[in-house]
Backbone bond lengths (Angstrom), bond angles and torsions (degrees), N, CA, C in turn:
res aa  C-N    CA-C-N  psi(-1)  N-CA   C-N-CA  omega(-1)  CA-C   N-CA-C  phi
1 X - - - 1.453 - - 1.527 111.34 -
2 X 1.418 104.25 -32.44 1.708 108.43 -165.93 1.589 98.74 -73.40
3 X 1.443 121.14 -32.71 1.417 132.44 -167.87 1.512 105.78 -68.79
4 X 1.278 97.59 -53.04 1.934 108.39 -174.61 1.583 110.96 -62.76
5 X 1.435 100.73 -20.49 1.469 96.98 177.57 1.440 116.28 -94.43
6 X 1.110 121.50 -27.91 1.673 127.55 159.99 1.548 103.43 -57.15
7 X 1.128 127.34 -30.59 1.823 134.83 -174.20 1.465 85.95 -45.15
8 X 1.520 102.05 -88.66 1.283 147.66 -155.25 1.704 116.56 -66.56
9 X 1.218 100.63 -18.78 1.666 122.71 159.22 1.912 117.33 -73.10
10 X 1.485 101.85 -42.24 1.256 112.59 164.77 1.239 150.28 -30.54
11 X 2.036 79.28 -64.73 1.777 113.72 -156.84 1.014 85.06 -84.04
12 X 1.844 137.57 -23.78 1.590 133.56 -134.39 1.748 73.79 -95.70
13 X 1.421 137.99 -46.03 1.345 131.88 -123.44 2.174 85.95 -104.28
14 X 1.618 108.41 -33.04 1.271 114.65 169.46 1.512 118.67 -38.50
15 X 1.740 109.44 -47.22 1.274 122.67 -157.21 1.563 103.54 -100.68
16 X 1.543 117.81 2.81 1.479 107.67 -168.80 2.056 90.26 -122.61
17 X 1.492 109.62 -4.25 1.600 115.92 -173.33 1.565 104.80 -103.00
18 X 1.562 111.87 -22.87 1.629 118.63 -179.50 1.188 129.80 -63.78
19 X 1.149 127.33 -40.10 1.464 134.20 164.90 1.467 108.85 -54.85
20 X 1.252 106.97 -63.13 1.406 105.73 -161.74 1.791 116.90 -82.84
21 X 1.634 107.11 9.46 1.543 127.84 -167.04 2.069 73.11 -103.74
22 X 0.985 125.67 -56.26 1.713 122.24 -174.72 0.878 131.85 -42.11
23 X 1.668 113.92 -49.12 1.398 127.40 120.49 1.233 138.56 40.16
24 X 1.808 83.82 -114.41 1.279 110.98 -175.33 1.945 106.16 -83.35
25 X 1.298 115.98 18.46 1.065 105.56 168.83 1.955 113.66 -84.41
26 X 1.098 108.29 -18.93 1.838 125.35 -175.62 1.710 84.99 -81.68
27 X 1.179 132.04 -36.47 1.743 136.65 -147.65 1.778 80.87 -67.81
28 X 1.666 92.99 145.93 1.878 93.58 151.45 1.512 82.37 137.86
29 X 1.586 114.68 155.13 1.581 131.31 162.49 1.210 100.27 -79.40
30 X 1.768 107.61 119.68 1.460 139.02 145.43 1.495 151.60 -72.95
31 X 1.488 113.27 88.95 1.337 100.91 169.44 1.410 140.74 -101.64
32 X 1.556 117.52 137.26 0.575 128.22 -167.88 1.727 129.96 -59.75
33 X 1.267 147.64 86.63 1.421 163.80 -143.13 1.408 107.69 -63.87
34 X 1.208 147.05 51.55 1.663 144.07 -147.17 1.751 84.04 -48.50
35 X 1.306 104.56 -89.97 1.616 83.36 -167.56 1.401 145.29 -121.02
36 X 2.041 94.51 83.08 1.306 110.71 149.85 1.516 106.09 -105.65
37 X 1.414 98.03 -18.64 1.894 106.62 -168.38 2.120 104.99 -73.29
38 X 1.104 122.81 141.94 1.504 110.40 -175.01 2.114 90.61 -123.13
39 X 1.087 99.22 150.36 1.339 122.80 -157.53 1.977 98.74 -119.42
40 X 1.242 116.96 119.19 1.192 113.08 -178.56 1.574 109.71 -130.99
41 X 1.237 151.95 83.80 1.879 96.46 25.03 1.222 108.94 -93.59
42 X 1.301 122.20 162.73 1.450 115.13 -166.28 1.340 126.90 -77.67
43 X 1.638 117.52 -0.77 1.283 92.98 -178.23 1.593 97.68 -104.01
44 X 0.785 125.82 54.45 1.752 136.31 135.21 1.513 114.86 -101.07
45 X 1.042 128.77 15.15 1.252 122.60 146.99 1.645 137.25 -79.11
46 X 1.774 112.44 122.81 1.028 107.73 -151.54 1.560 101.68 -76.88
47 X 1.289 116.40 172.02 1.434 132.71 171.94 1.582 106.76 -58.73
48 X 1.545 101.64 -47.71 2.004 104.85 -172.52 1.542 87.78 -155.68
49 X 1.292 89.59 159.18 1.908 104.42 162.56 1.661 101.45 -171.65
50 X 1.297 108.51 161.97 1.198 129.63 -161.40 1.760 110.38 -176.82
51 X 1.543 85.68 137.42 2.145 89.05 -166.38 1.486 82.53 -138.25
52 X 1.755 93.10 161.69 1.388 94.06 161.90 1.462 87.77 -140.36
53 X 1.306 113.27 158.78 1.833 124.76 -173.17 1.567 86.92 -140.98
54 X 1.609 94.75 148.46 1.481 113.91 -164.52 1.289 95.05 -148.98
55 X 1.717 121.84 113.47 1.598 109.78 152.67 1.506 124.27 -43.02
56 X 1.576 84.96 160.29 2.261 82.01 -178.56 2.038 68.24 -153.47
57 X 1.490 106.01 174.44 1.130 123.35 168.00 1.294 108.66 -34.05
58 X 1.410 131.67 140.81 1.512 134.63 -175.91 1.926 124.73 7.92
59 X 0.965 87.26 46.10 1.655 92.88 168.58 1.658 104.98 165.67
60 X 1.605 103.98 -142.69 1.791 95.03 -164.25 1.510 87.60 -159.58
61 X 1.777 105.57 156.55 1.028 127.38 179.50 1.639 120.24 -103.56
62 X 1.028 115.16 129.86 1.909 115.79 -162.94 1.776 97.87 -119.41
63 X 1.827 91.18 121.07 1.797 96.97 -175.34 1.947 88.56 -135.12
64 X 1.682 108.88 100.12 1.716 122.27 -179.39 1.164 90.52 -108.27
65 X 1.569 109.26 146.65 1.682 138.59 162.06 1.513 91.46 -150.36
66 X 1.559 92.60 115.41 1.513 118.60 151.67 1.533 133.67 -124.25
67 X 1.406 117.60 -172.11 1.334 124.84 -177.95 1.543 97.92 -127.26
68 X 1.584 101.10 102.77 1.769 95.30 175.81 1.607 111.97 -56.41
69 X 1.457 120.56 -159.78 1.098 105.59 174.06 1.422 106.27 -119.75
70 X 1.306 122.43 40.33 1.541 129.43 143.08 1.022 109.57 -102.72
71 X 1.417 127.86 9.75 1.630 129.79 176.97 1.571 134.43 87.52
72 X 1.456 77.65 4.36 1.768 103.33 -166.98 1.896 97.34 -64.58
73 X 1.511 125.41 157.71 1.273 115.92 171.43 1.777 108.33 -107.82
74 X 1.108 119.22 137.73 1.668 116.24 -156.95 1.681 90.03 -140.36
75 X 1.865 113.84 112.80 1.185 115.45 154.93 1.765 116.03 -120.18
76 X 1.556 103.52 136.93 1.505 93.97 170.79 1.278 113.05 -124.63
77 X 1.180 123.77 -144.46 1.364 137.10 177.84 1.626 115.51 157.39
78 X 1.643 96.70 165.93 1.634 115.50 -160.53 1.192 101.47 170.00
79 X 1.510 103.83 160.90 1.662 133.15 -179.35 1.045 107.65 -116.88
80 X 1.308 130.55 165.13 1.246 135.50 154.56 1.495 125.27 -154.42
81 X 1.097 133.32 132.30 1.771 106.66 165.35 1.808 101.84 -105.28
82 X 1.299 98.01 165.28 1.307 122.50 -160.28 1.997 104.08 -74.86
83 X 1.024 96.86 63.33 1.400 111.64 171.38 1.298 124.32 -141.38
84 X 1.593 114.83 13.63 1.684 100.26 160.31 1.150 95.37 85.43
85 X 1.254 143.39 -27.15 1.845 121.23 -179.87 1.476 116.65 -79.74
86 X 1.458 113.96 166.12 1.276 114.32 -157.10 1.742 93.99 -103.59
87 X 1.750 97.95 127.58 2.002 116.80 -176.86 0.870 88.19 -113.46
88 X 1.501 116.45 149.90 1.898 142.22 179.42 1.446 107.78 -85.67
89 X 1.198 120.01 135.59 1.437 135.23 -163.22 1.546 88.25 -129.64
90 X 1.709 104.53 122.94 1.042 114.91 166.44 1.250 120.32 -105.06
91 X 1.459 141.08 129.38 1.362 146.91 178.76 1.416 117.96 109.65
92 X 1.091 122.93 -7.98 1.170 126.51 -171.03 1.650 121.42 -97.82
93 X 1.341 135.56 98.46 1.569 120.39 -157.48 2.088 100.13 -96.55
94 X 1.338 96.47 21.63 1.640 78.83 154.57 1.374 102.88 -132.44
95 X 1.421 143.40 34.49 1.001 137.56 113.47 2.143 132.44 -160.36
96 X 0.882 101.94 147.74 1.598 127.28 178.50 1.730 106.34 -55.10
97 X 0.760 105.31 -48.96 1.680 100.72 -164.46 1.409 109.10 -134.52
98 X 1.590 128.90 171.73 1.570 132.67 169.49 1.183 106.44 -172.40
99 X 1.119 93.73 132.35 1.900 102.99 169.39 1.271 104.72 -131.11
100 X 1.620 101.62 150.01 1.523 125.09 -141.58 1.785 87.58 -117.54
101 X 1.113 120.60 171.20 1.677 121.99 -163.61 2.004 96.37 -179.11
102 X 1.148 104.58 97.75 1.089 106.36 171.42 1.511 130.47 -73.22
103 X 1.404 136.05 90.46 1.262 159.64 169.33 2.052 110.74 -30.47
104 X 0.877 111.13 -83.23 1.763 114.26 162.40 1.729 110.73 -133.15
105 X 1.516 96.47 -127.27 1.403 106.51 170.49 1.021 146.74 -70.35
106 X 1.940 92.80 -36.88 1.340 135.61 -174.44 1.400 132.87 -107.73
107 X 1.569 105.62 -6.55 1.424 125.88 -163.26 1.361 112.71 -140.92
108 X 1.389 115.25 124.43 1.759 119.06 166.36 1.367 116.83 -119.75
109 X 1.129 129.17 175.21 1.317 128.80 -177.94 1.737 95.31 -140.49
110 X 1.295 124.95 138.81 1.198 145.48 129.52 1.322 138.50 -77.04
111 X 1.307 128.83 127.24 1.587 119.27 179.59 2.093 85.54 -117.06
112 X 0.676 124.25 141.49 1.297 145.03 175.38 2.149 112.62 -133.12
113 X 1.601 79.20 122.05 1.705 78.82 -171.66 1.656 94.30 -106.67
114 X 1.988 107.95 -168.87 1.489 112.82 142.01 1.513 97.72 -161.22
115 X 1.435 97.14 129.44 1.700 120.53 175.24 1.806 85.62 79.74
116 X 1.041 126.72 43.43 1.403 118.74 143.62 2.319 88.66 88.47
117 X 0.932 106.09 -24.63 1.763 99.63 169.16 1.564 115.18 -76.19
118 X 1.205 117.69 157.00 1.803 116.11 -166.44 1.984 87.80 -100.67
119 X 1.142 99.78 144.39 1.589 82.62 -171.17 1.857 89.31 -122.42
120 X 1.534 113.45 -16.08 1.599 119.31 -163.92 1.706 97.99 -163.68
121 X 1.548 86.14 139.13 1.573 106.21 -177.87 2.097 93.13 -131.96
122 X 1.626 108.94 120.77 1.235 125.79 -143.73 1.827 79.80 -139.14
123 X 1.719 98.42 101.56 1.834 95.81 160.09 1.503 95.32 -116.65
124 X 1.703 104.17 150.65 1.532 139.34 -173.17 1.292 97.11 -134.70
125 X 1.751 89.13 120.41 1.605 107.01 174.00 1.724 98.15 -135.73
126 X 1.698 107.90 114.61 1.358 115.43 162.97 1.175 114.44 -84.74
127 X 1.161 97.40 143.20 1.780 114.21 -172.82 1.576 103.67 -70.23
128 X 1.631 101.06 153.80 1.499 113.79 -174.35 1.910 108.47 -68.99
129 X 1.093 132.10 4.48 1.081 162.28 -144.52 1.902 104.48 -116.82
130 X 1.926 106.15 -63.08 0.491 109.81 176.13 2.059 117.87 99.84
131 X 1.408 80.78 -12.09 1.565 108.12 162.46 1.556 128.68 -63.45
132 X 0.994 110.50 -38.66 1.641 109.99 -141.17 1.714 87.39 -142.59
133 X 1.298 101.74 141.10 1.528 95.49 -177.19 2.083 88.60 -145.14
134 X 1.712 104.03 121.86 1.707 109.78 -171.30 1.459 102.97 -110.91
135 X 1.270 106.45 119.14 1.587 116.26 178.25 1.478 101.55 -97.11
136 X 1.221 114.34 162.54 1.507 132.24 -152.21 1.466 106.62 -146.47
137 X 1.362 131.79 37.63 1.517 111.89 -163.58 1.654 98.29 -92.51
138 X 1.311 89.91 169.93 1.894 103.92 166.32 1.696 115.72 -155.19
139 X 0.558 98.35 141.52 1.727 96.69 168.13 1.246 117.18 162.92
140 X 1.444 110.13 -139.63 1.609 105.19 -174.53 1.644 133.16 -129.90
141 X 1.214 115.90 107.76 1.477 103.93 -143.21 1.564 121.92 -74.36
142 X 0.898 112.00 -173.41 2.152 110.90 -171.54 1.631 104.93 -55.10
143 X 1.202 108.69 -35.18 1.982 107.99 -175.68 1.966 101.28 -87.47
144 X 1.390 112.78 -4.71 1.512 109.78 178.50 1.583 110.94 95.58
145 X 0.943 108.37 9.81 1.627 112.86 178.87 2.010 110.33 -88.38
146 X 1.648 91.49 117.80 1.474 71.92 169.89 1.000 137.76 -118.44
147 X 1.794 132.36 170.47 1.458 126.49 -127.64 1.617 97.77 -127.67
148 X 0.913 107.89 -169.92 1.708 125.63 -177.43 1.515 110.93 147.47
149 X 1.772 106.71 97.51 1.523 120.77 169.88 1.644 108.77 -126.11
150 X 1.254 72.80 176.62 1.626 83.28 -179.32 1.774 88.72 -141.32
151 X 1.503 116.91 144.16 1.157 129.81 -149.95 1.915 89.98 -151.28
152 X 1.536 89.57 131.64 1.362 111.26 -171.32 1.602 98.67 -104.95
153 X 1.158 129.16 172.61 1.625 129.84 -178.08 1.692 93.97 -178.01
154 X 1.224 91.95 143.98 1.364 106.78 164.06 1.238 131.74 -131.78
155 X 1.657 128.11 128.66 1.784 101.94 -165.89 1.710 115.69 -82.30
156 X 1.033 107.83 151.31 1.628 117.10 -176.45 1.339 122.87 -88.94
């Protein structure tokens, strides 16, 4: 009896720690890898960047400070939970809003608009490791130029 209840004490604590263990697998301070990450075209590549993502109840919280590559210093932030609706991003002047869309364990997707148009579609896949986190965005930036990188990060 004592055994079946340690079973069942377990599985109960497995299924109530998993969600929020999924989480916190995206969670952790990020830096940004200048060059493993490739920049297309390249001179949108920033000088530095660095994020940190934080679980919150069913989704995650995003806090970036970078160095564009006119040197400018650019921090934003936003929440989201993993349902696809559109959260307000403050600081950021190429876009207004983002919604976050959770992919599996390891993978999310962002669509980030401004004035209600999608301007960038941004997938994040943390490594099984838990190391290395590869962003994927593309789209089209505030002057109309469009993009396609791949972005290296490392957690700190």
């Amino acid at each position: 009896m004592q055994r079946r209840t340690f079973v069942l004490g377990t599985m109960v604590l497995s299924f109530a720690v998993s969600p929020t263990w999924a989480a916190d697998v995206f969670s952790g301070n990020w830096k940004t890898n200048l060059a493993k990450s490739k920049y297309d075209p390249a001179d949108l590549a920033p000088k530095s960047g660095q994020g940190k993502i934080e679980a919150i109840e069913d989704g995650l919280k995003f806090t970036n400070d970078a160095v564009d590559a006119s040197g400018k210093a650019i921090h934003n932030e936003w929440s989201g939970k993993f349902d696809g609706k559109d959260n307000p991003v403050t600081g950021d002047p190429n876009r207004d809003t983002a919604a976050l869309t959770k992919i599996d364990d390891y993978t999310f997707e962002i669509i980030s608009k401004k004035g209600g148009k999608v301007v960038s579609t941004n997938r994040e896949t943390i490594s099984r490791d838990g190391k290395t986190n590869t962003q994927t965005p593309h789209g089209t930036s505030a002057q109309g130029v469009k993009f396609s990188h791949t972005i290296v990060s490392e957690k700190q």
